[in-house]
PDB file of N, CA, C and O in Angstrom:
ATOM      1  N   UNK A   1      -6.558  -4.862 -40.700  1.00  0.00           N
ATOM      2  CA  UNK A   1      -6.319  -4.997 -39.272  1.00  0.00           C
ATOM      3  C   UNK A   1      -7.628  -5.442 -38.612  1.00  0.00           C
ATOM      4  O   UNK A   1      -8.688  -4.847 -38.810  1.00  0.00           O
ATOM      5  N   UNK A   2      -7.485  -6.713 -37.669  1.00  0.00           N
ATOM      6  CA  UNK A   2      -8.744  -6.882 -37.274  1.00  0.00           C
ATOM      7  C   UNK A   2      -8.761  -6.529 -35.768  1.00  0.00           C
ATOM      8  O   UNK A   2      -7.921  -6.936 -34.965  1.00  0.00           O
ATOM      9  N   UNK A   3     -10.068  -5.529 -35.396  1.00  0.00           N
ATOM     10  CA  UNK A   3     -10.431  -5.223 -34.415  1.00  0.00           C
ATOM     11  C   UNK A   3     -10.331  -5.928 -32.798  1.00  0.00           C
ATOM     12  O   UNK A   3     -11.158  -6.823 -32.617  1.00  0.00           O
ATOM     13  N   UNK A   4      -9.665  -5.703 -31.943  1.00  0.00           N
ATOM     14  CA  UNK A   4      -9.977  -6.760 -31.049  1.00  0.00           C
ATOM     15  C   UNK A   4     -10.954  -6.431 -29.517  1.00  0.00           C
ATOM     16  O   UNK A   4     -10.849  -5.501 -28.717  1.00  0.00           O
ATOM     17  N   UNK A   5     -11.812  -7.505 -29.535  1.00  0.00           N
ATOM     18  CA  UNK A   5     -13.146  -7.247 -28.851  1.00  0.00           C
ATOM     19  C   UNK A   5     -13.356  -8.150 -27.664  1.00  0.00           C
ATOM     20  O   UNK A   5     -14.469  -8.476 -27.251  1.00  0.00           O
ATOM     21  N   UNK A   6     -11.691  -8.704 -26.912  1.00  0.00           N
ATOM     22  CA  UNK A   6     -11.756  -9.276 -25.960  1.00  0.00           C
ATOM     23  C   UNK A   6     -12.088  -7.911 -24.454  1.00  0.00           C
ATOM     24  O   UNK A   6     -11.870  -6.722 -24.686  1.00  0.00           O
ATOM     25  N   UNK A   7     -12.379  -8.172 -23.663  1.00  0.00           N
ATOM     26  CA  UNK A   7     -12.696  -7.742 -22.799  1.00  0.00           C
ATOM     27  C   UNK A   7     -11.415  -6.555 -22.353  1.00  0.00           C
ATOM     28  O   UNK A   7     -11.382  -5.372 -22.016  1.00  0.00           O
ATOM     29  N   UNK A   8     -10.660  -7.411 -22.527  1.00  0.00           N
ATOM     30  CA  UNK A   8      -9.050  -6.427 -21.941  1.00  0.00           C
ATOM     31  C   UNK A   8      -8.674  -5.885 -22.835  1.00  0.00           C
ATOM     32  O   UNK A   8      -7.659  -5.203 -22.696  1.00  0.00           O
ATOM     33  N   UNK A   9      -9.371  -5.963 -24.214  1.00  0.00           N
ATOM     34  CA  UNK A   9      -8.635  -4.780 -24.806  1.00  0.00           C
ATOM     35  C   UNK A   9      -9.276  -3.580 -24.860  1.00  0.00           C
ATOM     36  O   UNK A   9      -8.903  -2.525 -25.372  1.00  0.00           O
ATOM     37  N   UNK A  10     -10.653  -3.950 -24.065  1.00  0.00           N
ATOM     38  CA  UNK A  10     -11.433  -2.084 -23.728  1.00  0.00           C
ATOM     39  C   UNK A  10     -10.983  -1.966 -22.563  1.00  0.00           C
ATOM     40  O   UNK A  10     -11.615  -0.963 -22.231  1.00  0.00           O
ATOM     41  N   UNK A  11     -10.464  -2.187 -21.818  1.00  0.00           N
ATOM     42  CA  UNK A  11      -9.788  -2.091 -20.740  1.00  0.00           C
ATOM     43  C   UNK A  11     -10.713  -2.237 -19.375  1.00  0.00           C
ATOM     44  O   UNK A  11     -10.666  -1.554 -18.352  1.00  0.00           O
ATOM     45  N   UNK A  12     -11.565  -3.349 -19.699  1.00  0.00           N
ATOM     46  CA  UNK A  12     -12.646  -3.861 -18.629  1.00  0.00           C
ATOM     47  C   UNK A  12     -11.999  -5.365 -18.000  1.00  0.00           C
ATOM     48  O   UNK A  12     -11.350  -6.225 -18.596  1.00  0.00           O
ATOM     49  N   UNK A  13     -12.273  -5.333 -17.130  1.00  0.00           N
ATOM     50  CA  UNK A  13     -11.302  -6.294 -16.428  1.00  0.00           C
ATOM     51  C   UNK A  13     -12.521  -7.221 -15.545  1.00  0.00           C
ATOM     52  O   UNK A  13     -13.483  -6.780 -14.916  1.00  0.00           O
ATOM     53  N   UNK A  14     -12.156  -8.443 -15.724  1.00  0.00           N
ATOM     54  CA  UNK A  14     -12.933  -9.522 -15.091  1.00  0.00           C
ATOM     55  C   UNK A  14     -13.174  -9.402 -13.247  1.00  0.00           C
ATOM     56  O   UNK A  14     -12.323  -9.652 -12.393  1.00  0.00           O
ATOM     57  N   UNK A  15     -14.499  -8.977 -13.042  1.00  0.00           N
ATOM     58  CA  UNK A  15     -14.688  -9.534 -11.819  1.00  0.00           C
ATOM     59  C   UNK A  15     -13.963 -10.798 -10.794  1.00  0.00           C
ATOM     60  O   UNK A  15     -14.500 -11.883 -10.568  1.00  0.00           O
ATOM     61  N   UNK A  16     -12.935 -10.452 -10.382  1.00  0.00           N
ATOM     62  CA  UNK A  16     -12.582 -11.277  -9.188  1.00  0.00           C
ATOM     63  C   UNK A  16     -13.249 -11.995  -8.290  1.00  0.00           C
ATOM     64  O   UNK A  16     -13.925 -11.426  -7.433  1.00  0.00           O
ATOM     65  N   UNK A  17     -13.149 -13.457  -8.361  1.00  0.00           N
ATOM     66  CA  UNK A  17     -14.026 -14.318  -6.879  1.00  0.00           C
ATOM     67  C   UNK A  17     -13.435 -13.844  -5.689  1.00  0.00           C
ATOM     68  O   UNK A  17     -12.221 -13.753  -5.510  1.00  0.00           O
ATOM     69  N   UNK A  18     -14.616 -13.442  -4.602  1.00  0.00           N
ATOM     70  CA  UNK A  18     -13.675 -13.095  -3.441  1.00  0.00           C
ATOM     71  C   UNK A  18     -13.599 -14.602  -2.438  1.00  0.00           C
ATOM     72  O   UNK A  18     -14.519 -15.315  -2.037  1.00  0.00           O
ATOM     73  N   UNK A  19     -11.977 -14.728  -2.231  1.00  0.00           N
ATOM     74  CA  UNK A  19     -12.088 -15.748  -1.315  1.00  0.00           C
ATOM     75  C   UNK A  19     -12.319 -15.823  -0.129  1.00  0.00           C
ATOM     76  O   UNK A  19     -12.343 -14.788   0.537  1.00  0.00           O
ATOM     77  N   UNK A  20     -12.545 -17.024   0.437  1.00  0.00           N
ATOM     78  CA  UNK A  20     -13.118 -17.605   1.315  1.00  0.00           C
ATOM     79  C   UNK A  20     -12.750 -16.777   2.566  1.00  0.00           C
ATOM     80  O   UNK A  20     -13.634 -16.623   3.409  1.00  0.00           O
ATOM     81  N   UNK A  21     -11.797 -16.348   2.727  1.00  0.00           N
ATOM     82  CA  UNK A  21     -10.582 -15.898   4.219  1.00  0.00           C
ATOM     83  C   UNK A  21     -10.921 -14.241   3.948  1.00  0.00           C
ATOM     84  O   UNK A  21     -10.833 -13.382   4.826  1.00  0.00           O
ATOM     85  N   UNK A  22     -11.267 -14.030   2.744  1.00  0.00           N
ATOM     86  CA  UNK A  22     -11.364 -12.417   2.478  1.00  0.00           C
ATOM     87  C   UNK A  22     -12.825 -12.214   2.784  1.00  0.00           C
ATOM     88  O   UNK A  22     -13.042 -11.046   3.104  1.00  0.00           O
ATOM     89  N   UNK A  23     -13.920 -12.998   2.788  1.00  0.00           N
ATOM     90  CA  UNK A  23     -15.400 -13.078   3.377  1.00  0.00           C
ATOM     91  C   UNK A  23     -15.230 -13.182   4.770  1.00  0.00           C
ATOM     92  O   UNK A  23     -15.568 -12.274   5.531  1.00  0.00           O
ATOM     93  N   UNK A  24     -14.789 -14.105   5.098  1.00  0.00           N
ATOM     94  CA  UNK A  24     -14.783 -14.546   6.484  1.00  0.00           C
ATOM     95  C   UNK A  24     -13.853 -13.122   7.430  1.00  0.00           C
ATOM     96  O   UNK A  24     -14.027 -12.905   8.629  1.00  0.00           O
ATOM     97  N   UNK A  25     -13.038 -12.437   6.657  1.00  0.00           N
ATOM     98  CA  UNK A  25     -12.293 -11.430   8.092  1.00  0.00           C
ATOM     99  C   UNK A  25     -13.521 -10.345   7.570  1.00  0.00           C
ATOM    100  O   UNK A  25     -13.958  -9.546   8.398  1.00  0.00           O
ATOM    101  N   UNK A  26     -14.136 -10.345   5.973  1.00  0.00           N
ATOM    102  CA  UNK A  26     -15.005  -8.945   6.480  1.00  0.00           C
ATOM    103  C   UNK A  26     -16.191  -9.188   7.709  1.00  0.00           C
ATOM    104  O   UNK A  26     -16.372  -8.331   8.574  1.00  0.00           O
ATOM    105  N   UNK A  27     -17.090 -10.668   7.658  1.00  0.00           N
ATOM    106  CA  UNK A  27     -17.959 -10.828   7.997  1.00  0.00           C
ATOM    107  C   UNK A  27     -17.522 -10.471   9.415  1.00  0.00           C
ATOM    108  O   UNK A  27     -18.080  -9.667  10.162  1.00  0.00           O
ATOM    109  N   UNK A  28     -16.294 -11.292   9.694  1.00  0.00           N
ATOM    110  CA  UNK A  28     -16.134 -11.262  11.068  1.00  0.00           C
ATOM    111  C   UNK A  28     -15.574  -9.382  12.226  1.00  0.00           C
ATOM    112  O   UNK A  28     -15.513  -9.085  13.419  1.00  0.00           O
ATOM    113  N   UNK A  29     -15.360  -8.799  11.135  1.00  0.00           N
ATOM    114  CA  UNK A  29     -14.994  -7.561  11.039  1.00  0.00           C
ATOM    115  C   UNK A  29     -16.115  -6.660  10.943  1.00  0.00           C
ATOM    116  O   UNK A  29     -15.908  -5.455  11.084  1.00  0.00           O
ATOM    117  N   UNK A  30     -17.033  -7.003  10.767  1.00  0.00           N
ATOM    118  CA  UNK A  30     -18.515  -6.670  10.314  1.00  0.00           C
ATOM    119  C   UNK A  30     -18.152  -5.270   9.621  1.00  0.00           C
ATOM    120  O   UNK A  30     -18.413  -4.113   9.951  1.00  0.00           O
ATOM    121  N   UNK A  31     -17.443  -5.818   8.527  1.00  0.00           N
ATOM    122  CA  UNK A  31     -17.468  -4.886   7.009  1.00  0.00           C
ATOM    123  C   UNK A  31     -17.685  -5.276   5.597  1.00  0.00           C
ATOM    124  O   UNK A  31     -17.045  -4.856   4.632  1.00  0.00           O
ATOM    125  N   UNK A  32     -18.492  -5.979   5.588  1.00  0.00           N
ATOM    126  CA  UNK A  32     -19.182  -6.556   4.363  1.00  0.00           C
ATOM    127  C   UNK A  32     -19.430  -5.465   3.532  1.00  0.00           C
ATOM    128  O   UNK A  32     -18.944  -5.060   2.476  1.00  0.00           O
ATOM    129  N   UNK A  33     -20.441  -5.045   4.392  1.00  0.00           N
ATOM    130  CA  UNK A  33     -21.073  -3.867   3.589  1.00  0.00           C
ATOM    131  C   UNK A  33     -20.530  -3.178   3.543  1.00  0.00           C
ATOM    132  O   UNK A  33     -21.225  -2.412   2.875  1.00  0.00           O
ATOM    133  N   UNK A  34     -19.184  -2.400   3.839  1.00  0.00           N
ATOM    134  CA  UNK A  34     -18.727  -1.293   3.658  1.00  0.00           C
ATOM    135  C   UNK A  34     -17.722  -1.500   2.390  1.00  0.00           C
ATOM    136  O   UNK A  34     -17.336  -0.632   1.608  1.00  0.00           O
ATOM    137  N   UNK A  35     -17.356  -3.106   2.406  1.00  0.00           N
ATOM    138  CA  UNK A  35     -16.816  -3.553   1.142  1.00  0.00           C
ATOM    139  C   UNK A  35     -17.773  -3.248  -0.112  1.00  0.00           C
ATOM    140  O   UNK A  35     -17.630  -2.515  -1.090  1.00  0.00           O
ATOM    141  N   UNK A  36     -18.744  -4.050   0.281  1.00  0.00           N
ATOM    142  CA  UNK A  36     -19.770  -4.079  -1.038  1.00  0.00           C
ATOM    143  C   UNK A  36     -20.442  -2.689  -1.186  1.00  0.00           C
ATOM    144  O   UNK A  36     -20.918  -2.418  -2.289  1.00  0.00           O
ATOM    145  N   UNK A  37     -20.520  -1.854  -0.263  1.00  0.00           N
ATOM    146  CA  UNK A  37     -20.774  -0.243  -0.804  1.00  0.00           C
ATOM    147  C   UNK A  37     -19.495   0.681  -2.031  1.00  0.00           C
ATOM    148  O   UNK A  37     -19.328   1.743  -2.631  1.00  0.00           O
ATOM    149  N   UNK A  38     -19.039  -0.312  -1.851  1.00  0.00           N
ATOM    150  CA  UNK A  38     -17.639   0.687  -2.526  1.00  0.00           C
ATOM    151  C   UNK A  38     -17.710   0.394  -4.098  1.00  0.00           C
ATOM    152  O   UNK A  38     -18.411  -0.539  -4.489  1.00  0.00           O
ATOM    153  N   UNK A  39     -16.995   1.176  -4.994  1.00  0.00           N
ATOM    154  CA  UNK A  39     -17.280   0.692  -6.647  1.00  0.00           C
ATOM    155  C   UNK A  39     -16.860  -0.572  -6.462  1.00  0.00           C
ATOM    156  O   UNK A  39     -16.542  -1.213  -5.460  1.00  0.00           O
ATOM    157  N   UNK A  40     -16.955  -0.967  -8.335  1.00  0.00           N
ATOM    158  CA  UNK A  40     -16.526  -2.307  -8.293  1.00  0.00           C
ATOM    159  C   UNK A  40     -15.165  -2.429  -8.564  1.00  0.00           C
ATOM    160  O   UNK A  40     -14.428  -3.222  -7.979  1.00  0.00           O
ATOM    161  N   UNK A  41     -14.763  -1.531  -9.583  1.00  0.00           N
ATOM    162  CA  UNK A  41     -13.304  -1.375  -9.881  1.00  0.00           C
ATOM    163  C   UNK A  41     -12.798  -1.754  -7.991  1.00  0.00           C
ATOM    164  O   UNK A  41     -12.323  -2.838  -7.654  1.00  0.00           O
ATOM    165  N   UNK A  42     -13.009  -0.792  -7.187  1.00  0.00           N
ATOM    166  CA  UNK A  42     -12.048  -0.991  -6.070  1.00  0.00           C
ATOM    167  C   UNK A  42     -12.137  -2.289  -4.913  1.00  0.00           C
ATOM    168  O   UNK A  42     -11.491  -2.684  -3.942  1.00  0.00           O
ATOM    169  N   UNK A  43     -13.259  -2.637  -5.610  1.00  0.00           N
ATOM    170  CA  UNK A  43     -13.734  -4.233  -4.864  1.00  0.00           C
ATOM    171  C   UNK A  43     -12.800  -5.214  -5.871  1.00  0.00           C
ATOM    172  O   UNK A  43     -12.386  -6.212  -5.281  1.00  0.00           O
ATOM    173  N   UNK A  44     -12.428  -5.116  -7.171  1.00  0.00           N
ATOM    174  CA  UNK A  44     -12.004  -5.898  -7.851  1.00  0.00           C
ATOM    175  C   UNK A  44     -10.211  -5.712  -7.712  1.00  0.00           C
ATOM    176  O   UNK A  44      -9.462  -6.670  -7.527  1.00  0.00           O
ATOM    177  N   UNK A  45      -9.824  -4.499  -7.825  1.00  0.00           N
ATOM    178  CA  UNK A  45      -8.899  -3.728  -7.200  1.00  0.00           C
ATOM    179  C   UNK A  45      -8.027  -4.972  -5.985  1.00  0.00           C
ATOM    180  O   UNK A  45      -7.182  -5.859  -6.106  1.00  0.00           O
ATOM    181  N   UNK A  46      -8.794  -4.403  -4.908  1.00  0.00           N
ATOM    182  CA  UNK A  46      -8.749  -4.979  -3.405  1.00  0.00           C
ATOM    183  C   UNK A  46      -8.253  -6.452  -3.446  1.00  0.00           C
ATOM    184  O   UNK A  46      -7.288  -6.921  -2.842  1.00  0.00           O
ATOM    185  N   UNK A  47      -9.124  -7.088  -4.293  1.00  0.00           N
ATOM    186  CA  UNK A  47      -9.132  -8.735  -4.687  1.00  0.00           C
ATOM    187  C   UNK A  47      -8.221  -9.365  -5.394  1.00  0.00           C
ATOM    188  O   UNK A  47      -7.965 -10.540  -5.132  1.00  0.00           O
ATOM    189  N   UNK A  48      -7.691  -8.814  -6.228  1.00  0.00           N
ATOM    190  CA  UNK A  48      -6.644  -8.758  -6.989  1.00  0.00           C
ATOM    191  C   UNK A  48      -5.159  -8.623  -6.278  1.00  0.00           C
ATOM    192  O   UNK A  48      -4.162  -9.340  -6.370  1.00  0.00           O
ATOM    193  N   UNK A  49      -5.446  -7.265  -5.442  1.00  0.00           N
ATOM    194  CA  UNK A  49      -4.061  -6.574  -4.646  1.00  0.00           C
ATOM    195  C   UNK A  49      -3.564  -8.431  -3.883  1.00  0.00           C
ATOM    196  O   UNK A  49      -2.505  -9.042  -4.030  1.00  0.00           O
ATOM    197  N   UNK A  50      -4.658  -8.788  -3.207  1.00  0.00           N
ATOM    198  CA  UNK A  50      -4.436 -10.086  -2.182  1.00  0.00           C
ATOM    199  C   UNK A  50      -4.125 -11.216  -2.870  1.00  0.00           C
ATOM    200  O   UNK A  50      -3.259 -11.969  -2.425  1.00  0.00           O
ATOM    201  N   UNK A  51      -4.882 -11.532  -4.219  1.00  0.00           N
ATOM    202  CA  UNK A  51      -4.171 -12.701  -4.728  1.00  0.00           C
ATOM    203  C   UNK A  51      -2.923 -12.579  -5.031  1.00  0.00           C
ATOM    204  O   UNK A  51      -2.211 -13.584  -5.015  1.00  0.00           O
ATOM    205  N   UNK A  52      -2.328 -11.160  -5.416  1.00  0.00           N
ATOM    206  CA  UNK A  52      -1.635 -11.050  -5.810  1.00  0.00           C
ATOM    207  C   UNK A  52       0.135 -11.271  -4.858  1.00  0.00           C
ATOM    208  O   UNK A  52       1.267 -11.452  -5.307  1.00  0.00           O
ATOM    209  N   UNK A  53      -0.391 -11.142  -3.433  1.00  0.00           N
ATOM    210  CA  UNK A  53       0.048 -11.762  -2.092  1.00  0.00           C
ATOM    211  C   UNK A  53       1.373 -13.254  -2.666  1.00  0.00           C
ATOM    212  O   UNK A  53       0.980 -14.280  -3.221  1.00  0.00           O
ATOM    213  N   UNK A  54       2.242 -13.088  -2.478  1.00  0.00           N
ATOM    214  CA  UNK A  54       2.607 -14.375  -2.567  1.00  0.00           C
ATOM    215  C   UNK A  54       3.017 -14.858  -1.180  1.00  0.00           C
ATOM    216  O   UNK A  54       2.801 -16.064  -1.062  1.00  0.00           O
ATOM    217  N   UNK A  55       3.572 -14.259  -0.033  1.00  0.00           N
ATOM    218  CA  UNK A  55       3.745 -15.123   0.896  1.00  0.00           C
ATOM    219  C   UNK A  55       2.651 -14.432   2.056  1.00  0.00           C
ATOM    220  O   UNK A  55       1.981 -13.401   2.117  1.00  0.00           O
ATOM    221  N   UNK A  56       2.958 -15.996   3.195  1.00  0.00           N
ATOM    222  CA  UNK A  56       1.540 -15.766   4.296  1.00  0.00           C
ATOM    223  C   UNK A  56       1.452 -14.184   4.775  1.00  0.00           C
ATOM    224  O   UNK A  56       0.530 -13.373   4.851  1.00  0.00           O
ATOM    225  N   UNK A  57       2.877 -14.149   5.063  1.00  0.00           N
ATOM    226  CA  UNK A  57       2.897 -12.416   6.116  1.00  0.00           C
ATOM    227  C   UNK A  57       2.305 -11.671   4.937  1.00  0.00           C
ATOM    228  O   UNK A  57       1.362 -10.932   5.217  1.00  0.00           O
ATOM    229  N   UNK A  58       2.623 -11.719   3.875  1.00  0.00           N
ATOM    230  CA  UNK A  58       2.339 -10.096   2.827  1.00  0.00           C
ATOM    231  C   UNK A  58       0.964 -10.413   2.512  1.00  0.00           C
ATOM    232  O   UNK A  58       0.500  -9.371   2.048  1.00  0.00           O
ATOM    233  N   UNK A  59       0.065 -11.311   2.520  1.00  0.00           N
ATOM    234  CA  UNK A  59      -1.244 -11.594   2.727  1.00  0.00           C
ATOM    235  C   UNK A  59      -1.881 -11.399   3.620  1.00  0.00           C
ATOM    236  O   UNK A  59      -3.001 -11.003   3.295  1.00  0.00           O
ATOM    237  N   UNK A  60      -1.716 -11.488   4.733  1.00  0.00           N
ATOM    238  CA  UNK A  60      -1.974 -11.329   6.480  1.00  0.00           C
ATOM    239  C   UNK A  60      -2.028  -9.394   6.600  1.00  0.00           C
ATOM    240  O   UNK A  60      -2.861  -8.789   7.275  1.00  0.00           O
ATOM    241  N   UNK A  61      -1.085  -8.831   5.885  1.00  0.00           N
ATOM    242  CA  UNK A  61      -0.726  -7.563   6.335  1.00  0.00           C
ATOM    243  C   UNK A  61      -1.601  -6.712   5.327  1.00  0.00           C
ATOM    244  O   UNK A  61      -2.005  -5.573   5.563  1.00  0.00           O
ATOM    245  N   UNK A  62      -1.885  -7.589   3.915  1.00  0.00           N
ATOM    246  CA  UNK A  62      -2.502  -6.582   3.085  1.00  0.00           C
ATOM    247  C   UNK A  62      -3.915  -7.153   4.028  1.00  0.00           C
ATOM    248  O   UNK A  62      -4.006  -6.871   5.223  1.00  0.00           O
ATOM    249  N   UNK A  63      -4.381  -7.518   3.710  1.00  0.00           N
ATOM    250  CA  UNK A  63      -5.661  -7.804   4.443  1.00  0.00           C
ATOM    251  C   UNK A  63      -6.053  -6.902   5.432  1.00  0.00           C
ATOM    252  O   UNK A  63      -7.056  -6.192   5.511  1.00  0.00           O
ATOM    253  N   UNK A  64      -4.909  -7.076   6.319  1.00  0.00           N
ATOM    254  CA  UNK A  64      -4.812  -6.414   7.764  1.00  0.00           C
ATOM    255  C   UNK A  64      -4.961  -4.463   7.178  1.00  0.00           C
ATOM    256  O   UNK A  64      -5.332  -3.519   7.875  1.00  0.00           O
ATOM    257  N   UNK A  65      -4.636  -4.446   6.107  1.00  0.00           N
ATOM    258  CA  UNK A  65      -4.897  -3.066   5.534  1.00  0.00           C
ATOM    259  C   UNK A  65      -6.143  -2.919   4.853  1.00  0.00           C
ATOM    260  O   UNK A  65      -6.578  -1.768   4.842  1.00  0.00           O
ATOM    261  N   UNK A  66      -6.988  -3.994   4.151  1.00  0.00           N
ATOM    262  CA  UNK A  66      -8.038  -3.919   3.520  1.00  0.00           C
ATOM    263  C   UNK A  66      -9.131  -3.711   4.547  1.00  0.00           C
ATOM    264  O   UNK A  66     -10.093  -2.969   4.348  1.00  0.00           O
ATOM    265  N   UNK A  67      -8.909  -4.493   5.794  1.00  0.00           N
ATOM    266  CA  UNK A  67      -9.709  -4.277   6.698  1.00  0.00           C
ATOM    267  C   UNK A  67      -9.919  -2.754   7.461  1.00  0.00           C
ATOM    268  O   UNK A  67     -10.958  -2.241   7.878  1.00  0.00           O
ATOM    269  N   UNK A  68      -8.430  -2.212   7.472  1.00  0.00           N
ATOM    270  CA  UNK A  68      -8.216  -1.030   8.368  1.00  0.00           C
ATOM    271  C   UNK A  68      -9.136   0.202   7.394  1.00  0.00           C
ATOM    272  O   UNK A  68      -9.929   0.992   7.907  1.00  0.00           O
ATOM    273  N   UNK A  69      -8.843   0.144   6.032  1.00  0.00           N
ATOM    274  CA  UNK A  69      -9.293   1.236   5.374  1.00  0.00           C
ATOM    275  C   UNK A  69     -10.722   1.306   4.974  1.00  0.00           C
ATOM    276  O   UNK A  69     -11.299   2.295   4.522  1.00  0.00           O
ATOM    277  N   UNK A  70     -11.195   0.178   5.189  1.00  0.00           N
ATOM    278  CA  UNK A  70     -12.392   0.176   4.947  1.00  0.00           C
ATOM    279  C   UNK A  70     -13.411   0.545   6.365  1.00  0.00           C
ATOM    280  O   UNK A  70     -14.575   0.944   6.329  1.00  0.00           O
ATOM    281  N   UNK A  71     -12.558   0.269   7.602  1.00  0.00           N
ATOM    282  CA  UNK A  71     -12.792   0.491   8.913  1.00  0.00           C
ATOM    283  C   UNK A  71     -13.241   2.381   8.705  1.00  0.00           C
ATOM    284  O   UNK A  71     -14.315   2.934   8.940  1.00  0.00           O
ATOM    285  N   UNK A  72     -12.191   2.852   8.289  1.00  0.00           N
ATOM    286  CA  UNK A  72     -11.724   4.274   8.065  1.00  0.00           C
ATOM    287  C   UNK A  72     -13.046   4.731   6.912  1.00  0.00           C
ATOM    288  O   UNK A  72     -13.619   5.820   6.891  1.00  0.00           O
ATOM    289  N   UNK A  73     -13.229   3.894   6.269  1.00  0.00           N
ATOM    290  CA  UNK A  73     -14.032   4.757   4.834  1.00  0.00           C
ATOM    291  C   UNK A  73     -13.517   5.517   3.846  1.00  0.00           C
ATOM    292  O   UNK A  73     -13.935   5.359   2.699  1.00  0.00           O
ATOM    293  N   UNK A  74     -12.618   6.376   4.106  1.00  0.00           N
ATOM    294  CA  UNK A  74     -12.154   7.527   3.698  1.00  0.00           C
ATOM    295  C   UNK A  74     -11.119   7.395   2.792  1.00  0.00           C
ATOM    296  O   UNK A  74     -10.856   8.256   1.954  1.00  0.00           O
ATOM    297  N   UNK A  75     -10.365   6.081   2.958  1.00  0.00           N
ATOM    298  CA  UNK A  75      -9.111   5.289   2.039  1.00  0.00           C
ATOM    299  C   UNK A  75      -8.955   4.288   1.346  1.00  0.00           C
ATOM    300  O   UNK A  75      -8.955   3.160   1.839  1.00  0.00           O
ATOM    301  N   UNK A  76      -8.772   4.552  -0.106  1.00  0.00           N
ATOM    302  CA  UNK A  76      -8.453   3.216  -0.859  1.00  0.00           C
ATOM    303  C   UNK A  76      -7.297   3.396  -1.095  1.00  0.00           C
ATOM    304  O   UNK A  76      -6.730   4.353  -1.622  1.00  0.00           O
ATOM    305  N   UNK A  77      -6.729   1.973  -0.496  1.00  0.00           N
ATOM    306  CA  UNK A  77      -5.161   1.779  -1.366  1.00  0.00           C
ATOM    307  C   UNK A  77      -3.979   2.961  -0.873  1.00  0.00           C
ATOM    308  O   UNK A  77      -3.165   3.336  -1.717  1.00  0.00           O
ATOM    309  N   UNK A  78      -3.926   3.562   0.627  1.00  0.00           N
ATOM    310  CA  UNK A  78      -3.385   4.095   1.076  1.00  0.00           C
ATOM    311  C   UNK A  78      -3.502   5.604   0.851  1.00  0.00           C
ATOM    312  O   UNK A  78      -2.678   6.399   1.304  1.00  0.00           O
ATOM    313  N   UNK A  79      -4.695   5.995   0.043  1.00  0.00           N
ATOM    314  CA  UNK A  79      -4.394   7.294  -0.252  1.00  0.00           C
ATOM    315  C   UNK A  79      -5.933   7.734  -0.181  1.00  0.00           C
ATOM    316  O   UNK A  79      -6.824   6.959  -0.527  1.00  0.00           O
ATOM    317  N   UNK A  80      -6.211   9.140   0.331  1.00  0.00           N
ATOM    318  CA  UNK A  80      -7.150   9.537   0.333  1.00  0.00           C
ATOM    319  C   UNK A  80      -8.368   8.893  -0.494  1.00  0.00           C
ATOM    320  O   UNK A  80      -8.180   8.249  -1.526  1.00  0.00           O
ATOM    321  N   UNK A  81      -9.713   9.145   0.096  1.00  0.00           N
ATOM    322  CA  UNK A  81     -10.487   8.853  -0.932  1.00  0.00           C
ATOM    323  C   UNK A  81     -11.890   9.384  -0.856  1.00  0.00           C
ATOM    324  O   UNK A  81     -11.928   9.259   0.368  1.00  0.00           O
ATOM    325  N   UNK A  82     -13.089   9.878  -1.145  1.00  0.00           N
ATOM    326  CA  UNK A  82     -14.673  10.398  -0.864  1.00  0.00           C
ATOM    327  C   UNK A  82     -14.867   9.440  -1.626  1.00  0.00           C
ATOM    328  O   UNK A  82     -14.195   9.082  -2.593  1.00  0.00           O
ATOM    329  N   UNK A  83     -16.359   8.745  -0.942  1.00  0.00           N
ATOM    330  CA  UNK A  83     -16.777   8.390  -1.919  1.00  0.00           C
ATOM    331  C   UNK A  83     -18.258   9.361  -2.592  1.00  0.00           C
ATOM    332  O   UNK A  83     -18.694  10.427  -2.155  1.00  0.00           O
ATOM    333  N   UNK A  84     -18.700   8.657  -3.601  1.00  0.00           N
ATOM    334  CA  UNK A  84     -19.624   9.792  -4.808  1.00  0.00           C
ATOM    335  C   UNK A  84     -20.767   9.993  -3.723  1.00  0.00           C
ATOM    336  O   UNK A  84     -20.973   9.220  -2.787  1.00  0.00           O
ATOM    337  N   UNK A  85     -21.529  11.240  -4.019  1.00  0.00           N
ATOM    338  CA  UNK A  85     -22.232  11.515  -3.560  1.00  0.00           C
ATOM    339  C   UNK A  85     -23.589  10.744  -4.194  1.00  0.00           C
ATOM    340  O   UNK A  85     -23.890  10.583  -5.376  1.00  0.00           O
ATOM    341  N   UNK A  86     -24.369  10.284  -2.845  1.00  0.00           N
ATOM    342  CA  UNK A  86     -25.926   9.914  -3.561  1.00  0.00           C
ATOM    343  C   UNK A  86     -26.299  10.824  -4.470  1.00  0.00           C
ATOM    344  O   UNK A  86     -26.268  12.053  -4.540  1.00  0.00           O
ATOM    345  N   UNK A  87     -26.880   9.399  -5.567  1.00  0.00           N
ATOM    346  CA  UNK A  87     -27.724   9.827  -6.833  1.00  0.00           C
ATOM    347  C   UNK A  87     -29.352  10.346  -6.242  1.00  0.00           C
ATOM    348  O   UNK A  87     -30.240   9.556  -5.923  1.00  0.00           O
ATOM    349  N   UNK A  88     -29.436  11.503  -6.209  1.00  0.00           N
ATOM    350  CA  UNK A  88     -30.885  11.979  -6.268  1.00  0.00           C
ATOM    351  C   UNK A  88     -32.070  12.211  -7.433  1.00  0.00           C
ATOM    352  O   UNK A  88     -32.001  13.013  -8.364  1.00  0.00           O
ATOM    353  N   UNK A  89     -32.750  11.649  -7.250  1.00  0.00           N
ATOM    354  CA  UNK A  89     -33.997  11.737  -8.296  1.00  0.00           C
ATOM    355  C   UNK A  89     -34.569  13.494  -8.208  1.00  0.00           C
ATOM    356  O   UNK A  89     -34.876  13.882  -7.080  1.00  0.00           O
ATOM    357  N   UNK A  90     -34.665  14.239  -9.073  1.00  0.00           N
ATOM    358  CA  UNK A  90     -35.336  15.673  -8.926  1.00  0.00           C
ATOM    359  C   UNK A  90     -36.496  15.677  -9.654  1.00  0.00           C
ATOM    360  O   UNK A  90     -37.197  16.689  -9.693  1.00  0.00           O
TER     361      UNK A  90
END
């Protein structure tokens, strides 16, 4: 049996390009950073959820939710969330 050592079969999943319209409502939303503070899984997550969009409204509305929860902090993906506490040096 030969081993397989593609990426998806450790269950690591390719970084998503974020598009153009998904930069432009954070910038303009001024939540960049609250995007890019978050893991990557849920940045890749997020990116995924929207391509995954097939028509304008269900794109418009997830968005319109990517924006709201990240507004909030507290929610990924409709459901509670903390994020980790700072790493301290002792």
């Amino acid at each position: 049996m030969v081993a397989m050592t593609t990426p998806f079969a450790r269950g690591v999943r390719r970084p998503k390009p974020m598009p153009g319209f998904v930069k432009s409502a954070l910038t303009k939303a001024k939540l960049m950073n609250a995007f890019l503070e978050r893991p990557e899984y849920q940045r890749n997550d997020y990116l995924a959820w929207l391509d995954g969009a097939k028509l304008a409204d269900q794109k418009k509305a997830r968005l319109a939710q990517l924006l709201d929860e990240l507004g909030k902090g507290d929610v990924y993906m409709g459901a509670p969330w903390s994020p980790p506490p700072p790493v301290t040096k002792t």
